[in-house]
C-alpha positions in Angstrom: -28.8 8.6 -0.2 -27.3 9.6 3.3 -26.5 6.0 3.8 -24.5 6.1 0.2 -22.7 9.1 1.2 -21.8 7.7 4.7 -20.4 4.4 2.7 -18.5 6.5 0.6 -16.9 7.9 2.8 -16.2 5.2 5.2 -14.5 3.4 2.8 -12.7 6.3 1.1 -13.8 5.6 -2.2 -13.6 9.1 -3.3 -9.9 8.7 -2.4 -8.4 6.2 -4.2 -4.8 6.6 -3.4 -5.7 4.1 -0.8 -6.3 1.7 -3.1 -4.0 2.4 -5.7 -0.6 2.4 -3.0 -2.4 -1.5 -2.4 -3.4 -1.8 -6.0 0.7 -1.4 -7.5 2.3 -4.2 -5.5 0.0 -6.9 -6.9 0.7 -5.2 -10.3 4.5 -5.6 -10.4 4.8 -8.9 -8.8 1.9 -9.9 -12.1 4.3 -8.5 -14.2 7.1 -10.1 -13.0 6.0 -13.2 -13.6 4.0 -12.7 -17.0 4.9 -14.0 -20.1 4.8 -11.1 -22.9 5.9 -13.0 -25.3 2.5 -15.3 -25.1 -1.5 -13.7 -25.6 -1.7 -11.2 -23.4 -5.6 -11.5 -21.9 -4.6 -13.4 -19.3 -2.5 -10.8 -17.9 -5.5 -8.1 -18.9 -8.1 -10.2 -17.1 -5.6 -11.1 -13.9 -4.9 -7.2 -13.6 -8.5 -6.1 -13.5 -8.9 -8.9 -10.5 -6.1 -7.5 -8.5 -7.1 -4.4 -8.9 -11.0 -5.1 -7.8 -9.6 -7.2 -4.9 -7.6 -4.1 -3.8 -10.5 -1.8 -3.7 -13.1 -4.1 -1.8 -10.0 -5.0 0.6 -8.5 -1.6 1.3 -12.4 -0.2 1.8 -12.9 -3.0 4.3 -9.7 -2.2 6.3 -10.7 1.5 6.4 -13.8 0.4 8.3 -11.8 -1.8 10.1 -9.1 0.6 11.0 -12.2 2.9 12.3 -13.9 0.9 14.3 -10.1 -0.1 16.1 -9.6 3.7 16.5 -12.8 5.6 16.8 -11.6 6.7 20.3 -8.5 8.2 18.9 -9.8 9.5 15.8 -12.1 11.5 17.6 -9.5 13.4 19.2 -7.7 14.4 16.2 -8.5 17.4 14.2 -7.9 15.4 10.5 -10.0 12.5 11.5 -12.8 13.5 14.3 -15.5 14.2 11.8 -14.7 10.1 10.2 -18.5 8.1 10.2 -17.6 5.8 13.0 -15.9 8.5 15.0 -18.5 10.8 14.5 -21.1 8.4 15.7 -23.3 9.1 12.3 -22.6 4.8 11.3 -22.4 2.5 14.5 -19.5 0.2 15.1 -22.0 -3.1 14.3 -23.2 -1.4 10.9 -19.5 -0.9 10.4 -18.7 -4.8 11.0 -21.7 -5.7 8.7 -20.0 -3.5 5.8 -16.7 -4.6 6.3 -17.8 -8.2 6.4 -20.0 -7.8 2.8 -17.0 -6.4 1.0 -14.9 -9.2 2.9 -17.2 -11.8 0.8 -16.9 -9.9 -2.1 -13.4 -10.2 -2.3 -13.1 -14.0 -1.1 -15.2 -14.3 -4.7 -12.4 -12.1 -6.7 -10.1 -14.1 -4.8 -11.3 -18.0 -5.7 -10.5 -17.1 -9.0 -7.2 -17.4 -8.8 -5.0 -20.9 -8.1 -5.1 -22.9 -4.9 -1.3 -21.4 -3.5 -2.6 -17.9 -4.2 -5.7 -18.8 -2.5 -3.9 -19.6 0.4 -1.3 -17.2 1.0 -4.0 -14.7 0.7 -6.2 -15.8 3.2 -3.0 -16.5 5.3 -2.3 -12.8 5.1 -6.0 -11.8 6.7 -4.7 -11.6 10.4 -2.0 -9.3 9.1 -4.3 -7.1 7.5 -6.7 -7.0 10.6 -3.9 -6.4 13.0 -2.3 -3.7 11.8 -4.5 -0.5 13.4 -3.5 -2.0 16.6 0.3 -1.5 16.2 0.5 2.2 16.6 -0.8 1.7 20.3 2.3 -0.3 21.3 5.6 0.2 18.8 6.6 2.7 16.8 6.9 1.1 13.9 3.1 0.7 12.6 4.3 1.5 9.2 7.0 -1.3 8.6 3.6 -3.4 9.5 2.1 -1.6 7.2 4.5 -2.4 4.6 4.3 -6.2 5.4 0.5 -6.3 4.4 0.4 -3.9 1.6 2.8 -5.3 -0.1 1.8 -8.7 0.4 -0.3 -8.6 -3.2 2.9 -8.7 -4.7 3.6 -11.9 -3.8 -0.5 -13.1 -4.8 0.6 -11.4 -8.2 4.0 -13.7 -8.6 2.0 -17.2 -7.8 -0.8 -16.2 -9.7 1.3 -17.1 -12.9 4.2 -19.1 -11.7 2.3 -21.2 -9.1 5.3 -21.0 -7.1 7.7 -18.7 -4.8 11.5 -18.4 -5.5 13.7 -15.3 -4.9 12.5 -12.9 -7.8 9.4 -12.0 -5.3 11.0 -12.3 -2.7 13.5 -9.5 -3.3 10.9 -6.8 -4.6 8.8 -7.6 -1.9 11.4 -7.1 0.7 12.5 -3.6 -0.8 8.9 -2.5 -1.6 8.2 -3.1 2.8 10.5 0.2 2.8 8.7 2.0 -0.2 5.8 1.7 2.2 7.6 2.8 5.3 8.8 5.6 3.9 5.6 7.0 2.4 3.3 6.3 5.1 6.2 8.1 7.8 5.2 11.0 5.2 1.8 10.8 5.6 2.4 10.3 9.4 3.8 13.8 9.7 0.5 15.5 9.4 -0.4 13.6 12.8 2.5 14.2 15.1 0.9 16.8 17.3 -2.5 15.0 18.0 -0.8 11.7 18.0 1.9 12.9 20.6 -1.1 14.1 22.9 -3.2 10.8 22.7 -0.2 8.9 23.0 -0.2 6.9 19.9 3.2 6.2 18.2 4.3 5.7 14.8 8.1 6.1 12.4 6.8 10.0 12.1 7.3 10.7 15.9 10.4 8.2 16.0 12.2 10.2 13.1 10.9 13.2 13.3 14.4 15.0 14.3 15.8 13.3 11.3 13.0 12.4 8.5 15.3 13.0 5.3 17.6 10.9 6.3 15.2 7.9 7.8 13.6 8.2 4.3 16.8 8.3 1.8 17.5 5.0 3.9 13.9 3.5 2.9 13.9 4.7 -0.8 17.8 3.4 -1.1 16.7 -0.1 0.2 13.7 -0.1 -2.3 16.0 1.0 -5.4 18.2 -1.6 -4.8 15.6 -4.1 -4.7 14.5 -2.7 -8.0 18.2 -3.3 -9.3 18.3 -6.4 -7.8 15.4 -7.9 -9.6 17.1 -6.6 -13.2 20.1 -8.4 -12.7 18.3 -12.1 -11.5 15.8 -11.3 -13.9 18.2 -10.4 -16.7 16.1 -7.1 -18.4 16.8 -4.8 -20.8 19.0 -2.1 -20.6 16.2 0.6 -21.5 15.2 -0.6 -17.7 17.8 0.8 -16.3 17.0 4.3 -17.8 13.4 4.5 -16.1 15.3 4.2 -13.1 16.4 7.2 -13.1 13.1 8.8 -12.9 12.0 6.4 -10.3 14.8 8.0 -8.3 14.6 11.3 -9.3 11.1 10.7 -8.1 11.9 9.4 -5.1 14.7 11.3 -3.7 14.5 14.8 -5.4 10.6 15.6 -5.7 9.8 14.0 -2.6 12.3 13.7 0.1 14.3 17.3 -0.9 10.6 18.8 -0.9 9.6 17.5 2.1 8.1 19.9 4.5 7.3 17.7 7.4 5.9 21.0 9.3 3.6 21.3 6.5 0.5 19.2 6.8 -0.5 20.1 3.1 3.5 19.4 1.6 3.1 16.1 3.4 -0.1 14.7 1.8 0.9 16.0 -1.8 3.9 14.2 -1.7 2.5 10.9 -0.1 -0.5 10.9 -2.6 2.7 11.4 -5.4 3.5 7.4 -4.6 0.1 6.7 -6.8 2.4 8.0 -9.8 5.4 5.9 -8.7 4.1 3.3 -8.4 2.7 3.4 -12.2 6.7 4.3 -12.7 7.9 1.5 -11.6 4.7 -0.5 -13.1 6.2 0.6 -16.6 9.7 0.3 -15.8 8.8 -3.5 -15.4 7.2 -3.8 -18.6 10.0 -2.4 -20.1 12.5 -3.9 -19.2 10.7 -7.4 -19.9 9.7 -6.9 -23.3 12.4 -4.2 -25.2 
């Protein structure tokens, strides 16, 4: 039962905003490309995959991230007590985990067509990579972005088979969606992160985070406009916009707190109920 609990929390199953912020990207590029108008259990059956594949692959990168900055993490108040950190699970029982769920997911994965197939693994030394960046740019969040978005491509050719500039464009403006929220959840680091020398978007902007972040949630809103006009959707579409930016730029940018470790992680974990925003604004504006 120890064991369990160590898994559980090394993978940060018990906090599945993780998860979810990987889980919605995969979701709107699905729906961009689904057909409503046809049986709809393809689309049920795709989701479920997607969303599976997101949980095995985000638990894996947490052990992944750990292992790359257990000599960090030890030296920072929020993360020193983390199970490869802490010493309680050793790096190679770490690898073994990471590598299980890694199979795990290559089996979700094969389900899908050969293009999506390949992208995906094409997107593995991304996904590897990225707890490396914050030791040499300040920008591991627009990396960040890159990979966690990436599904939302995987959810495009998982229907059409095929790129063109529909995904293209979402993808693109959801790489800033990313960077803005994770410079959020940055802020509750700055200190420690300062001290150990580690860099990030938080520490770059951290004279002028409101502004950095209207310019992130701008780019991602126009994307989202973008996409309606190519894509031709309803005009009820264009109403759920305004909650997606009321979201964006009243509840979390005009509340932001960046002093305020526990402002900072209620609004990053409020991107979990964007993200289902935006899922429904999609769906909307496809089918009314």
């Amino acid at each position: 039962m120890e064991q369990i609990k160590l898994f559980i929390e090394l993978t940060r199953l018990k906090r599945p905003i993780g998860y979810m912020l990987l889980f919605w990207p995969c979701a709107w590029g699905l729906t961009l490309a689904y057909d409503f108008n046809g049986e709809k259990t393809t689309y049920i059956f795709y989701i479920s995959l997607f969303f599976v594949g997101a949980i095995l692959m985000r638990s894996a990168g947490c052990i992944i991230n750990d292992i790359a900055d257990r000599k960090f993490d030890n030296k920072v108040f929020r993360t020193k007590n983390r199970p490869i950190a802490s010493g309680k699970v050793s790096v190679i029982k770490g690898i073994i985990y990471s590598s299980i769920l890694c199979l795990f997911a290559f089996l979700v994965l094969i389900q899908f067509n050969y293009l999506t197939i390949i992208l995906a693994l094409g997107s593995m030394p991304l996904a590897f990579t990225y707890p490396l960046m914050k030791r040499y740019t300040y920008w591991p969040q627009l990396f960040l972005g890159i990979t966690f978005n990436y599904g939302l491509i995987l959810g495009w050719t998982s229907i059409e088979n095929d790129i063109n500039i529909v995904p293209i464009i979402l993808y693109f403006g959801a790489i800033f969606w990313t960077l803005g929220f994770d410079t959020i959840y940055g802020f509750q680091d700055i200190k420690d992160d300062e001290i150990i020398g580690l860099k990030s978007t938080s520490i770059k902007f951290k004279s002028k985070p409101h502004l950095f972040l209207k310019l992130c949630y701008a780019i991602f809103l126009i994307s989202l406009f973008m996409v309606s006009f190519v894509m031709e959707f309803s005009k009820f579409y264009y109403f759920t916009l305004i909650i997606v930016s009321f979201h964006m730029f009243y509840f979390q940018i005009n509340r932001l707190k960046i002093e305020n470790s526990k402002n900072c992680l209620e609004i990053f974990k409020s991107n979990n109920l964007l993200g289902f925003i935006v899922l429904i604004s999609l769906i909307i504006g496809k089918t009314l």
